[in-house]
N, C-alpha and C positions, 0 to 999 in steps of 0.2 A: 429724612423721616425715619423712626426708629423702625426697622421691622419685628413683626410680632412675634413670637416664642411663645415653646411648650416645654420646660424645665423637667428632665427627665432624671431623676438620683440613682442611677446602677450601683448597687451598693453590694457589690458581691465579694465571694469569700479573699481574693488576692486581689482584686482591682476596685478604685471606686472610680465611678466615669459620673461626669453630666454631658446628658446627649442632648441638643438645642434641637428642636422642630419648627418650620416653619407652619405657616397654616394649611401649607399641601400633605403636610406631614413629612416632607423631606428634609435630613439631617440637615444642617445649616451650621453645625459647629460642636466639636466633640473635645471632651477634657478628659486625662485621665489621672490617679493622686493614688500614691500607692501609701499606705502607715504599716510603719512596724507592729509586729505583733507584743501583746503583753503577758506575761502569766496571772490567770486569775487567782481567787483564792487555795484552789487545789495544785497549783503550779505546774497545771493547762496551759500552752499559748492559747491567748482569746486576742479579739480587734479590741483596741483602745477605743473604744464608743466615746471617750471624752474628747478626743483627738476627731474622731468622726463628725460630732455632735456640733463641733469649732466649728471644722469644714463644710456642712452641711449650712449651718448661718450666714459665715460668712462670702460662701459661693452667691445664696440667696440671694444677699445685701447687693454685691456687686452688683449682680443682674437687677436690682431694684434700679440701682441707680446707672446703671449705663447709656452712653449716646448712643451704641449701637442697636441695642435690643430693648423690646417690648414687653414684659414677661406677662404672658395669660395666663397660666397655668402654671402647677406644681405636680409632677407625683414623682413616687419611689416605687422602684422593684429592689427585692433584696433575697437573699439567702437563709434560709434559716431563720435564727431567732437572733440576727444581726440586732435589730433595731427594737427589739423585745424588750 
């Protein structure tokens, strides 16, 4: 039987993680995906939000369709105006 899940998006400035919850709220399985940074138009390093935006779906997907996990939930914490 799958176990349930709460899909957590740490989407911070040098790391991006998803933290798996169970329904105790205890961790149950942690990822972390590091992206290079990009220069935006002022030739700022920024995060590739397109590169993020991948990750982010296809993290989803996976867990949609897993034997192992349940997925209940979604959220994100982030930094800034990461996901702005």
């Amino acid at each position: 039987m799958k176990e349930p899940v709460i899909a957590i998006f740490d989407i911070g400035k040098t790391n991006k993680k998803i933290i798996l919850f169970n329904d105790d709220l205890k961790v149950v399985d942690e990822t972390e995906q590091k992206f290079a940074e990009i220069p935006d138009d002022d030739g700022f390093e920024c995060d590739n939000i397109d590169l993020i935006e991948k990750w982010i779906k296809e993290s989803i997907l996976k867990l949609i369709h897993s034997e192992k996990w349940d997925l209940k939930a979604v959220n994100f914490t982030t930094y800034g105006a990461t996901l702005v």
